[in-house]
ChimeraX commands (.cxc) that place a marker at each C-alpha (Angstrom):
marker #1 position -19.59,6.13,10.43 radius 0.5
marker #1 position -20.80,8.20,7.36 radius 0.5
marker #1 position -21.09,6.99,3.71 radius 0.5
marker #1 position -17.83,8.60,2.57 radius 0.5
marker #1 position -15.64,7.09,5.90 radius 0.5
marker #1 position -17.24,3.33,4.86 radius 0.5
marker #1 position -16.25,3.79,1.21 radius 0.5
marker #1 position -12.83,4.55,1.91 radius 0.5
marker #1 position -12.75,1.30,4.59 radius 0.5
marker #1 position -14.03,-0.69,1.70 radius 0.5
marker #1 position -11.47,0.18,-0.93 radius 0.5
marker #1 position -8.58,-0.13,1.79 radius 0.5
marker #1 position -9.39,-3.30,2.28 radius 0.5
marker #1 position -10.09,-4.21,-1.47 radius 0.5
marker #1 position -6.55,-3.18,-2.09 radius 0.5
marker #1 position -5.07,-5.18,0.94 radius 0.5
marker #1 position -7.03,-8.43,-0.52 radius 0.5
marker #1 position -5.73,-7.39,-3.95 radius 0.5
marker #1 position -2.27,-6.84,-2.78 radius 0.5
marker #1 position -2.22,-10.32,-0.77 radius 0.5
marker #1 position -3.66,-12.36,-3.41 radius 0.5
marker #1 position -1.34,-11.16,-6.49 radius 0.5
marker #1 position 1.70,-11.56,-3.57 radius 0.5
marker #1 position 0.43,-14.78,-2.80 radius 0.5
marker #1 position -0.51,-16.41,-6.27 radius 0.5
marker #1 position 2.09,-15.01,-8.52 radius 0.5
marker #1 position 5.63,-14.70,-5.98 radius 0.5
marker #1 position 6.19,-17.39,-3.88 radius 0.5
marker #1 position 8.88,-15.87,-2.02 radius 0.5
marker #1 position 5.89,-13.60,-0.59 radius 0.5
marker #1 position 4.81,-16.79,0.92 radius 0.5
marker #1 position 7.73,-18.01,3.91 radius 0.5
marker #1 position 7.31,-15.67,7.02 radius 0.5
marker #1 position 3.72,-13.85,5.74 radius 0.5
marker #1 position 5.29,-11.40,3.76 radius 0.5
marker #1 position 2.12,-11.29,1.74 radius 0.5
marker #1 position 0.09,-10.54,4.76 radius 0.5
marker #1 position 2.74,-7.60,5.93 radius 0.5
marker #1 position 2.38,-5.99,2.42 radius 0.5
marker #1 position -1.79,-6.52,2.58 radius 0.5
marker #1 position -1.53,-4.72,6.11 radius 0.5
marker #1 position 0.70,-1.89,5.34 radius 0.5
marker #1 position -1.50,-1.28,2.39 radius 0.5
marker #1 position -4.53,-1.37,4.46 radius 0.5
marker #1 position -2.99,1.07,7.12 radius 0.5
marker #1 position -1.32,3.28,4.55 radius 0.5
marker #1 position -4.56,3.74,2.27 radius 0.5
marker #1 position -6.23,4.59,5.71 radius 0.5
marker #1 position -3.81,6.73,7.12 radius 0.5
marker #1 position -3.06,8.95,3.77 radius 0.5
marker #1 position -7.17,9.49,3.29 radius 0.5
marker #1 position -6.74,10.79,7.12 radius 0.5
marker #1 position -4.16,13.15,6.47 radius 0.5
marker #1 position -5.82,14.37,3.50 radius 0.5
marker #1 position -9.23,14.67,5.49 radius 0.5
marker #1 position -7.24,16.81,8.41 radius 0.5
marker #1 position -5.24,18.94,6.03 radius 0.5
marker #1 position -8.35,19.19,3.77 radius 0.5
marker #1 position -6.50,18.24,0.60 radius 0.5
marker #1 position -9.37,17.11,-1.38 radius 0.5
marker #1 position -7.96,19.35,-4.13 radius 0.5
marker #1 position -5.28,17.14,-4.79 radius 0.5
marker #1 position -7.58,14.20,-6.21 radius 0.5
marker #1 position -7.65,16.27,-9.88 radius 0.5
marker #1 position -6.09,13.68,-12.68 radius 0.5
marker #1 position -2.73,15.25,-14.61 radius 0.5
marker #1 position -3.48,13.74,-18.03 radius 0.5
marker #1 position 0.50,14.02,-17.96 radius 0.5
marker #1 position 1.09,11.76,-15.53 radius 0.5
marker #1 position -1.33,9.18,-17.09 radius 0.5
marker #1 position -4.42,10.35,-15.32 radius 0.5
marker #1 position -3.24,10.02,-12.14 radius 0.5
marker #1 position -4.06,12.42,-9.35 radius 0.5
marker #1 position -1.17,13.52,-6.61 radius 0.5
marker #1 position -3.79,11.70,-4.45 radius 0.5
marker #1 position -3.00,8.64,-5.90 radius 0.5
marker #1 position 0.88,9.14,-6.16 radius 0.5
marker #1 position 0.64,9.82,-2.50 radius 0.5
marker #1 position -1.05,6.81,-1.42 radius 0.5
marker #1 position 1.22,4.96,-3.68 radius 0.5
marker #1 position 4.44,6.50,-2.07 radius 0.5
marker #1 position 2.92,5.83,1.89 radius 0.5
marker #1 position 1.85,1.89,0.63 radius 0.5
marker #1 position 5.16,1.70,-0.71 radius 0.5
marker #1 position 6.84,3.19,2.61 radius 0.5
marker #1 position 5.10,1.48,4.92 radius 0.5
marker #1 position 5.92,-1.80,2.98 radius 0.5
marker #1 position 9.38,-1.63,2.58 radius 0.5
marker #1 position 9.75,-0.38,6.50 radius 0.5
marker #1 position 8.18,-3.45,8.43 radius 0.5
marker #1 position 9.82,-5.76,5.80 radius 0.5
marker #1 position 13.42,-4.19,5.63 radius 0.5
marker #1 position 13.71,-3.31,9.43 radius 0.5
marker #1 position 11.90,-5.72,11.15 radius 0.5
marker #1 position 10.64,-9.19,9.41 radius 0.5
marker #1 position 13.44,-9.26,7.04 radius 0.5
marker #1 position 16.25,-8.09,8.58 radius 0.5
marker #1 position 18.63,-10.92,8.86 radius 0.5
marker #1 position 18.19,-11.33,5.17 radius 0.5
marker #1 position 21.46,-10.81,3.13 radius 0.5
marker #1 position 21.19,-8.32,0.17 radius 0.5
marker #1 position 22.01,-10.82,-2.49 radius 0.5
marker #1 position 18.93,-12.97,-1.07 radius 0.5
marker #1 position 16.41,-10.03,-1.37 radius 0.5
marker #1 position 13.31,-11.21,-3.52 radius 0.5
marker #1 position 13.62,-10.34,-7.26 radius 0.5
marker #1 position 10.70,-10.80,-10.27 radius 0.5
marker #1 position 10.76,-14.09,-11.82 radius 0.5
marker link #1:1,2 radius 0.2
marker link #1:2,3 radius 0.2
marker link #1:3,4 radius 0.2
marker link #1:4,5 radius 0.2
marker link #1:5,6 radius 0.2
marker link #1:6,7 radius 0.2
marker link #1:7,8 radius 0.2
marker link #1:8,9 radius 0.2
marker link #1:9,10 radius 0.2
marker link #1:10,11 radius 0.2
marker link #1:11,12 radius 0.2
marker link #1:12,13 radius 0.2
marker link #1:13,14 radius 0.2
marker link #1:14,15 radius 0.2
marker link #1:15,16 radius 0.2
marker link #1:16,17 radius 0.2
marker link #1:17,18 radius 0.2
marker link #1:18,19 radius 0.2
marker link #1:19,20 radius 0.2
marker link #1:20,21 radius 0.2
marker link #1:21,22 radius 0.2
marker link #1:22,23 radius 0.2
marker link #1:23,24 radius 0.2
marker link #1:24,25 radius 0.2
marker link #1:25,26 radius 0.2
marker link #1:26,27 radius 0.2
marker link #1:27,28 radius 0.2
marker link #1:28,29 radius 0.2
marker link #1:29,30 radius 0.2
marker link #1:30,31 radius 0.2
marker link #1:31,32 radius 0.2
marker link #1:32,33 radius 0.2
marker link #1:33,34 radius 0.2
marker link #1:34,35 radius 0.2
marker link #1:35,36 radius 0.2
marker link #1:36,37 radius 0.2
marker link #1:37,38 radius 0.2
marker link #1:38,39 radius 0.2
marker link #1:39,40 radius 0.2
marker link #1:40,41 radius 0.2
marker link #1:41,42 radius 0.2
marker link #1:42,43 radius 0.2
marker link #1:43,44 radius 0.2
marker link #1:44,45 radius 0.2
marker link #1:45,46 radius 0.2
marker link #1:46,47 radius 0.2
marker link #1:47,48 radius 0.2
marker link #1:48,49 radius 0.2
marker link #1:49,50 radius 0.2
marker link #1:50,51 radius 0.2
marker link #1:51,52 radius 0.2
marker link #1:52,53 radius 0.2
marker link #1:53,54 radius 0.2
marker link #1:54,55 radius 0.2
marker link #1:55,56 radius 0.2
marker link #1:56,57 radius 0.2
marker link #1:57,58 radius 0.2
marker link #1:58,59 radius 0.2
marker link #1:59,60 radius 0.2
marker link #1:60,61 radius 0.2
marker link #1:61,62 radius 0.2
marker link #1:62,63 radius 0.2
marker link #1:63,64 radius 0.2
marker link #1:64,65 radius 0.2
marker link #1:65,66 radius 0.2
marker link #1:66,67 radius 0.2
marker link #1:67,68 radius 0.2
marker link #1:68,69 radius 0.2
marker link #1:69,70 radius 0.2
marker link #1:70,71 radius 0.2
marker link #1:71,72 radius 0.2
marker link #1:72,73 radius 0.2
marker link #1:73,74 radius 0.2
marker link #1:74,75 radius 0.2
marker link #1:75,76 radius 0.2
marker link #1:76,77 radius 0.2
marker link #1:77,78 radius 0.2
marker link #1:78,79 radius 0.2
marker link #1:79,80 radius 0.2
marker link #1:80,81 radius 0.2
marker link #1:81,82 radius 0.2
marker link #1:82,83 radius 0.2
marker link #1:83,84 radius 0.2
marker link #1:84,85 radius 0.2
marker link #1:85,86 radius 0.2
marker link #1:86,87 radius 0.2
marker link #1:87,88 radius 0.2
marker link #1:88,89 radius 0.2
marker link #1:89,90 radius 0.2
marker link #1:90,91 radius 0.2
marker link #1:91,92 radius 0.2
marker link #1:92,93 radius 0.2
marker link #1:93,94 radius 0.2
marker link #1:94,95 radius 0.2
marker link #1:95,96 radius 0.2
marker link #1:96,97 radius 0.2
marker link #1:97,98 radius 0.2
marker link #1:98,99 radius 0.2
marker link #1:99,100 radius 0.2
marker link #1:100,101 radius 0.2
marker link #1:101,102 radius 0.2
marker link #1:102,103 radius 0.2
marker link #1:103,104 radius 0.2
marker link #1:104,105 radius 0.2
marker link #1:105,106 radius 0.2
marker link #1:106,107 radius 0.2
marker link #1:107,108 radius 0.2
view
C-alpha cells in the first residue's frame, strides 16, 4: 500500500470515529439498533469508495476550493453527497424500515 492509499484509509476512518462518536454522544436515538455504527460504516465505505472513483476516473482536478461555495472543493461535496447516500440507504431500506414517518429521528 503506498503513502497516498494509507492516508486516505486513515482519514476514512477518522471520519467514521468522528461520525460515531458525535451520533453517539450528542443523539441518543442514534443509540437503539446501532444506528451510530451504520452511519460510521457508510461513512467509512463512502469516503473509500468516492476516493476510488476519483482515482479510476482520474478526477484529481476536482479537489480545487470555490471560495464561493465556502472553500469547498466538488471533491468534498461529492464525498458529502455518497456519505449522505449511503447513510440514508441502509437506514431507510433496511434497519429502519418498519419505522413510521412521524417516528423518524429529529434534532433535539
Amino acid at each position: 500500500m503506498n503513502q497516498d492509499a494509507l492516508i486516505y484509509v486513515v482519514g476514512a476512518l477518522l471520519a467514521a470515529v468522528i461520525v460515531a462518536a458525535v451520533l453517539y454522544w450528542r443523539y441518543p436515538w442514534s443509540r437503539p439498533r446501532g444506528r451510530y455504527g451504520t452511519a460510521a460504516i457508510a461513512t467509512f465505505v463512502a469516503w473509500i469508495l468516492w476516493r476510488v472513483v476519483l482515482q479510476l476516473s482520474n478526477g484529481d482536478n476536482l479537489d480545487v476550493d470555490n471560495p464561493f461555495l465556502l472553500g469547498l472543493s466538488a471533491q468534498d461535496v461529492g464525498s458529502g453527497i455518497l456519505a449522505f447516500l449511503l447513510t440514508a440507504v441502509p437506514l431507510g431500506l433496511v434497519s429502519e424500515r418498519d419505522e413510521p414517518p412521524t417516528t423518524s429521528p429529529r434534532p433535539p
